[in-house]
N, CA, C and O atoms as CSV, one atom per row, in Angstrom:
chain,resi,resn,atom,element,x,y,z
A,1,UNK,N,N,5.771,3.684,4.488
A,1,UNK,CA,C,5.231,3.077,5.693
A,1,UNK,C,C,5.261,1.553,5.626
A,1,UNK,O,O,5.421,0.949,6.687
A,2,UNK,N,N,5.118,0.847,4.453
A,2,UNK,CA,C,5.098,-0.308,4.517
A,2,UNK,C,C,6.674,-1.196,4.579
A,2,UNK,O,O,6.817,-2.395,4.818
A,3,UNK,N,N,7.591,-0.326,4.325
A,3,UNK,CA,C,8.875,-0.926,3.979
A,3,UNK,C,C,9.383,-2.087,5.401
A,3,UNK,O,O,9.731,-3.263,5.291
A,4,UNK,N,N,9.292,-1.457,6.365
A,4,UNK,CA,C,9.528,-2.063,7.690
A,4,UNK,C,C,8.556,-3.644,7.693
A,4,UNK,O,O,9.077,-4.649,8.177
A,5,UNK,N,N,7.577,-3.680,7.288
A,5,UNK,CA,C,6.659,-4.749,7.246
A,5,UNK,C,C,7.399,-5.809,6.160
A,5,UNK,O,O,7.779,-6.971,6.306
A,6,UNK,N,N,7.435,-4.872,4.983
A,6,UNK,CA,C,8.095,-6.134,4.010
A,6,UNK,C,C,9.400,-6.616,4.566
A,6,UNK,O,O,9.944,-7.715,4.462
A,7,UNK,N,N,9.805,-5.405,5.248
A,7,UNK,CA,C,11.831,-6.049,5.454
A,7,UNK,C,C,11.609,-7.370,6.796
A,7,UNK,O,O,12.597,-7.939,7.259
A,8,UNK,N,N,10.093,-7.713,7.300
A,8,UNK,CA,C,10.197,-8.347,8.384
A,8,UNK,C,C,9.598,-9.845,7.359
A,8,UNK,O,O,9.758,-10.895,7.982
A,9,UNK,N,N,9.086,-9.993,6.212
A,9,UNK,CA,C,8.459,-11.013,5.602
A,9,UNK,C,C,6.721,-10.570,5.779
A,9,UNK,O,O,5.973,-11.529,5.590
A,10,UNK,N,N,6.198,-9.574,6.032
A,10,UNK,CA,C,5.000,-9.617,6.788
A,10,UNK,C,C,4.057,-8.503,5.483
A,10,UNK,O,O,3.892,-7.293,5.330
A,11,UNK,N,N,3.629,-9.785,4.758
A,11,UNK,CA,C,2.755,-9.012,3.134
A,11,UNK,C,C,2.586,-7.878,3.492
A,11,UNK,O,O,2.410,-7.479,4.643
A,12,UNK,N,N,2.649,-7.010,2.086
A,12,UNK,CA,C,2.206,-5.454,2.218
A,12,UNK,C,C,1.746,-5.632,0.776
A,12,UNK,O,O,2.253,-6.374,-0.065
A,13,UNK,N,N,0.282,-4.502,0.581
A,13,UNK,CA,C,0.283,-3.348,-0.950
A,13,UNK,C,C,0.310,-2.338,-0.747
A,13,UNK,O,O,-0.381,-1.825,0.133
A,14,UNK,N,N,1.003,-1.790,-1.387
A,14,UNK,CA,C,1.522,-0.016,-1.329
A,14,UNK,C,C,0.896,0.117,-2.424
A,14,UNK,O,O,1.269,-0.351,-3.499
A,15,UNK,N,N,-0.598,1.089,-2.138
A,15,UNK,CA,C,-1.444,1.832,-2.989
A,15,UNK,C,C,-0.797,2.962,-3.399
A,15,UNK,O,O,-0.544,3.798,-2.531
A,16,UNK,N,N,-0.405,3.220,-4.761
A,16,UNK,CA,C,0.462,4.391,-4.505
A,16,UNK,C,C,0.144,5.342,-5.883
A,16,UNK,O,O,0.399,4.929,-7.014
A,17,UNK,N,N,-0.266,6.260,-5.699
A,17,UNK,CA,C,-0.898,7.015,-7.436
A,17,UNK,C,C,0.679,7.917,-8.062
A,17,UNK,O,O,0.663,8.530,-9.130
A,18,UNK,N,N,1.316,7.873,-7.608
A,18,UNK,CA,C,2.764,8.642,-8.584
A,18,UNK,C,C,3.078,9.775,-7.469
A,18,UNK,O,O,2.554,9.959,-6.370
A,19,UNK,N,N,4.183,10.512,-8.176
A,19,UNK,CA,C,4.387,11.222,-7.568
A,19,UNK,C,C,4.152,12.606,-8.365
A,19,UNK,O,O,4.068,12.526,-9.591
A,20,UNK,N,N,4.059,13.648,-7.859
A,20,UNK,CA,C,3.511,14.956,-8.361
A,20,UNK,C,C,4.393,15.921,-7.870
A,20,UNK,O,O,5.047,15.675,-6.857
A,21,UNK,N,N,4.567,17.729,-8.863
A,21,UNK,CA,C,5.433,18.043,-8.257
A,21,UNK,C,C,5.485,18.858,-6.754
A,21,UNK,O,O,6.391,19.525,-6.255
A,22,UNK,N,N,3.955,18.474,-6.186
A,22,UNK,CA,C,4.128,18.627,-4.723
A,22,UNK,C,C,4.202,17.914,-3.623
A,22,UNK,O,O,3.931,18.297,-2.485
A,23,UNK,N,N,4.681,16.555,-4.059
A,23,UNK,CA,C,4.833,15.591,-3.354
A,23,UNK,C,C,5.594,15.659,-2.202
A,23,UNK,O,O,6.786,15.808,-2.471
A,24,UNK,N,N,5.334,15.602,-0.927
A,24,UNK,CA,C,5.418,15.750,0.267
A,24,UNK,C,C,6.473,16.995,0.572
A,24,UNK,O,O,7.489,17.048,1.265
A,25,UNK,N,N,5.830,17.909,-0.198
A,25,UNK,CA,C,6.341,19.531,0.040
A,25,UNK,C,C,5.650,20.347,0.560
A,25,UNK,O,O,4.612,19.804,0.939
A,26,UNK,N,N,5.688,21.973,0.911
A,26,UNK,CA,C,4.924,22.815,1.354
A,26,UNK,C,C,3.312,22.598,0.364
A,26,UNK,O,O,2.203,22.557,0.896
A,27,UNK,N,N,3.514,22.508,-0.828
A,27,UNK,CA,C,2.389,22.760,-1.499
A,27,UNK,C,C,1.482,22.078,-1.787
A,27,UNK,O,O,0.475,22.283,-2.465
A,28,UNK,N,N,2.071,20.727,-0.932
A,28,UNK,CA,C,1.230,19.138,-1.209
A,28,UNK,C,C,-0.098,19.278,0.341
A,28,UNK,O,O,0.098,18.936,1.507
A,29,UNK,N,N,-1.151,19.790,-0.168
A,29,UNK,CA,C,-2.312,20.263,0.745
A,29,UNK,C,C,-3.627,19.639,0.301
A,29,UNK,O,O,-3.782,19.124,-0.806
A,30,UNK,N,N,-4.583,19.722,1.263
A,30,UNK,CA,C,-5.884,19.060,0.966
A,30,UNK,C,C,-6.586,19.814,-0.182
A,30,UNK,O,O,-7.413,19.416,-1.002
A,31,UNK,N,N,-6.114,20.806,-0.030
A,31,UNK,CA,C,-6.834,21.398,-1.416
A,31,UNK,C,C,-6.594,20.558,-2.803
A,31,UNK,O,O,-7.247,20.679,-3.840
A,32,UNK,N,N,-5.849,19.962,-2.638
A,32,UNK,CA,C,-5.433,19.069,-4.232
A,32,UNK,C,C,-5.898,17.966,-4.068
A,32,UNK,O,O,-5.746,17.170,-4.995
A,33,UNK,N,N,-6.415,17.648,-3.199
A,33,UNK,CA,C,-6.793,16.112,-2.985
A,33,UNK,C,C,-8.219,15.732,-4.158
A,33,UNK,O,O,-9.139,16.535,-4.005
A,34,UNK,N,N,-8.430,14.867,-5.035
A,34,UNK,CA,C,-9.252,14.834,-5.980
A,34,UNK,C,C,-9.976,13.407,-5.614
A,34,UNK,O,O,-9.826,12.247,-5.998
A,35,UNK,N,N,-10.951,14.162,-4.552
A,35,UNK,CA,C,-11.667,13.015,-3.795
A,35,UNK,C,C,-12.787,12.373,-4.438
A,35,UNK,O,O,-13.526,11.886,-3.583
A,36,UNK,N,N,-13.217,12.174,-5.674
A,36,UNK,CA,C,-13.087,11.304,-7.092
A,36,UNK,C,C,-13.073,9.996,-7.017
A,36,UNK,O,O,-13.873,9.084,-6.806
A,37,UNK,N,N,-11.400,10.205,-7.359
A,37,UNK,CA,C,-10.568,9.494,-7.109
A,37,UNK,C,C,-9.687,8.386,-5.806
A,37,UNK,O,O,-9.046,7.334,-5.813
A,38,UNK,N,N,-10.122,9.344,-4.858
A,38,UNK,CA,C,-9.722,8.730,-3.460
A,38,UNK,C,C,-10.669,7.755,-3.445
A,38,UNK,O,O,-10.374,6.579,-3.656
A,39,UNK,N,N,-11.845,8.143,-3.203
A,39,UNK,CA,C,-13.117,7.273,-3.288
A,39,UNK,C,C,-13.023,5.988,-4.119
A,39,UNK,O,O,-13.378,5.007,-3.465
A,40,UNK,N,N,-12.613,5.695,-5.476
A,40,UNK,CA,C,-12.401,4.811,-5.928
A,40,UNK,C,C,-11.102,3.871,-5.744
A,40,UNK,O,O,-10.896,2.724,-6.141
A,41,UNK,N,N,-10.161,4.915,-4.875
A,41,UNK,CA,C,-8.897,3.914,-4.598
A,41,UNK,C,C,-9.329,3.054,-3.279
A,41,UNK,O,O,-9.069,1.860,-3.132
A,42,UNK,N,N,-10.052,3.891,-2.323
A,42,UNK,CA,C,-10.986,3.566,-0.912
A,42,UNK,C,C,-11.555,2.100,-1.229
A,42,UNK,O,O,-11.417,1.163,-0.443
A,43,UNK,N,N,-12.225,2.001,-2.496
A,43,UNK,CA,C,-13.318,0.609,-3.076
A,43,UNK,C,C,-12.488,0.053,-3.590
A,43,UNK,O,O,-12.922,-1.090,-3.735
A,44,UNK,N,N,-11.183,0.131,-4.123
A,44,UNK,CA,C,-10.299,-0.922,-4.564
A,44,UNK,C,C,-9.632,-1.743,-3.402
A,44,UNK,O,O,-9.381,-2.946,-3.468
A,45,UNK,N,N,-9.276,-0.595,-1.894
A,45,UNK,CA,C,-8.233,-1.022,-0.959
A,45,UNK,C,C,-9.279,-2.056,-0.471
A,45,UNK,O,O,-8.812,-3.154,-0.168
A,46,UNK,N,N,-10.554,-1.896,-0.349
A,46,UNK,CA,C,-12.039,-2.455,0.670
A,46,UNK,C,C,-11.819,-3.920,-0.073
A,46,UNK,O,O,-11.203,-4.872,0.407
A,47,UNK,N,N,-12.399,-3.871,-1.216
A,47,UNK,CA,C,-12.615,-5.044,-1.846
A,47,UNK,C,C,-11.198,-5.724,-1.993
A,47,UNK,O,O,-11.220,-6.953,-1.935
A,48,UNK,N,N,-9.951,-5.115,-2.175
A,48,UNK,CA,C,-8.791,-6.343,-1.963
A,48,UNK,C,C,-8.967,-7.201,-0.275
A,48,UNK,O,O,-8.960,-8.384,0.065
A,49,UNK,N,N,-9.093,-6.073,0.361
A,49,UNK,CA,C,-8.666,-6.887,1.551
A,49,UNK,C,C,-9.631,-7.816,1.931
A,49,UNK,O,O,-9.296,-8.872,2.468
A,50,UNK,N,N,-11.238,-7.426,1.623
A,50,UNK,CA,C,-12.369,-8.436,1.984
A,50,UNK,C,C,-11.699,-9.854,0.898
A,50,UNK,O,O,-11.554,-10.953,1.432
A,51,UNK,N,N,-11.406,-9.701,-0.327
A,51,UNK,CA,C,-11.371,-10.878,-0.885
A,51,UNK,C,C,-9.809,-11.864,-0.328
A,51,UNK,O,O,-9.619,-13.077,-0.415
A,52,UNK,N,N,-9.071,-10.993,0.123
A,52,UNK,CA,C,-7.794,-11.638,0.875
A,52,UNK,C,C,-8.400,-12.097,2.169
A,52,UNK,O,O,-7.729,-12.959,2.736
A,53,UNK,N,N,-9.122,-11.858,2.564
A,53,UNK,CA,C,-9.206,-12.240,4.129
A,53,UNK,C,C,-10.454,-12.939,4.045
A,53,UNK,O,O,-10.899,-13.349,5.118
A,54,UNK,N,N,-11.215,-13.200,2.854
A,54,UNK,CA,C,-12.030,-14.636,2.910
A,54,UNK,C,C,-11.571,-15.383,2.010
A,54,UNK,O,O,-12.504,-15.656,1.256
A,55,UNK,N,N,-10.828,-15.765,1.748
A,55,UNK,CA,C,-10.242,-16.639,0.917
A,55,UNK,C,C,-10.147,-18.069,2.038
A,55,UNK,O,O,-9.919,-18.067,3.248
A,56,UNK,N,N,-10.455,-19.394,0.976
A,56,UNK,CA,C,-10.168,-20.525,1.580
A,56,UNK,C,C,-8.881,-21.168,2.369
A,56,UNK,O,O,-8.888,-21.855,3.391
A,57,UNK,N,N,-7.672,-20.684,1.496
A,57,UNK,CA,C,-6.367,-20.748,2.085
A,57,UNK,C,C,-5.776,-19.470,1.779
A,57,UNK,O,O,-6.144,-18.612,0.976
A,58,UNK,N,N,-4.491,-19.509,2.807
A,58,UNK,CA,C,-3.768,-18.087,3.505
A,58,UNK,C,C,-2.939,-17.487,1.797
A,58,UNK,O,O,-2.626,-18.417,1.054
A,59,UNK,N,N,-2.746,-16.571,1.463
A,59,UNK,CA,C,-1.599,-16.409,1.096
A,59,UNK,C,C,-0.252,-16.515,1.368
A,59,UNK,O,O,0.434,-16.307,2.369
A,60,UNK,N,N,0.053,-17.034,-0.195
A,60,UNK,CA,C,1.849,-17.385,0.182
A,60,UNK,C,C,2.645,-15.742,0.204
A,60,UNK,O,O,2.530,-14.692,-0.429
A,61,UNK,N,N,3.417,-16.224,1.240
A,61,UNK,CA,C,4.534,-15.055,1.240
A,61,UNK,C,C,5.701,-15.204,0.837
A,61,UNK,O,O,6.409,-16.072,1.348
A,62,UNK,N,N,6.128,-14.458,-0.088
A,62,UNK,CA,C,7.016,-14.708,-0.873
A,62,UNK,C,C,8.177,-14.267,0.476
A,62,UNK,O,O,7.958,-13.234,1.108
A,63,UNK,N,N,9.374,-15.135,0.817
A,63,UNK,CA,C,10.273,-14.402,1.755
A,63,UNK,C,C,11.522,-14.384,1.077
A,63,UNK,O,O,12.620,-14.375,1.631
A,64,UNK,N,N,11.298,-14.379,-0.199
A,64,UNK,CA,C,12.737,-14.084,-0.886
A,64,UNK,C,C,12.472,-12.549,-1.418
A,64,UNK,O,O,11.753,-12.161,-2.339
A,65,UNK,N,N,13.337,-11.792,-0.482
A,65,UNK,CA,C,13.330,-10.498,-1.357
A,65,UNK,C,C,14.715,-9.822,-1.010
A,65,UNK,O,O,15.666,-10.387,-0.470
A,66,UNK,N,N,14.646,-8.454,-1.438
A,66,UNK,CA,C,16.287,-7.992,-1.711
A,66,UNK,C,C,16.280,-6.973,-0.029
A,66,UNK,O,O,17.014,-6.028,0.260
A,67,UNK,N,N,15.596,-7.371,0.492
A,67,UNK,CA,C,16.085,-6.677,2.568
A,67,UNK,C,C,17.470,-7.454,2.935
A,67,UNK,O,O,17.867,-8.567,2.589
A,68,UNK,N,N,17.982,-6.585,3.655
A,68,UNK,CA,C,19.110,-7.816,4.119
A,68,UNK,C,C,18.114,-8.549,5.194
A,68,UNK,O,O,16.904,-8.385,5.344
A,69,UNK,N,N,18.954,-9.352,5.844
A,69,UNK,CA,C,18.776,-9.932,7.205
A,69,UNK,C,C,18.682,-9.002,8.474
A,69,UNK,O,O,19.638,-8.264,8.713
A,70,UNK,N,N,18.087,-9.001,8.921
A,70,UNK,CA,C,17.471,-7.964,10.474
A,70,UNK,C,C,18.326,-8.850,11.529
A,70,UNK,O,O,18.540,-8.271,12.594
A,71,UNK,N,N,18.797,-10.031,11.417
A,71,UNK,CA,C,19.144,-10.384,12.748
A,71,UNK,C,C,20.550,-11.526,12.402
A,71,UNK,O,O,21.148,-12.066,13.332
């Protein structure tokens, strides 16, 4: 989901825990979800973005990356 954002220059973090072998297959269901864990990724995503978005100055965006050119 985020790829389109980075290929435009426009910051992304891709929270991402691995892949498993039911990763976006029939068997990848809420039943496996180890909400634990979600919960603590939830307080990591909260607290990055509160401390990015009060910060004194903006973050730099890096616009050198390997996307081609869109236009």
């Amino acid at each position: 989901d985020h790829y389109n954002f980075a290929k435009h220059n426009i910051p992304v973090i891709f929270y991402f825990s691995g892949v498993h072998e039911d990763y976006h297959g029939p068997g990848d269901d809420f039943e496996k979800i180890m909400y634990h864990k979600t919960a603590k990724v939830g307080k990591l995503v909260y607290h990055t973005a509160w401390e990015l978005l009060n910060r004194d100055d903006k973050i730099v965006v890096d616009v050198e990356n390997d996307f081609p050119p869109t236009r």
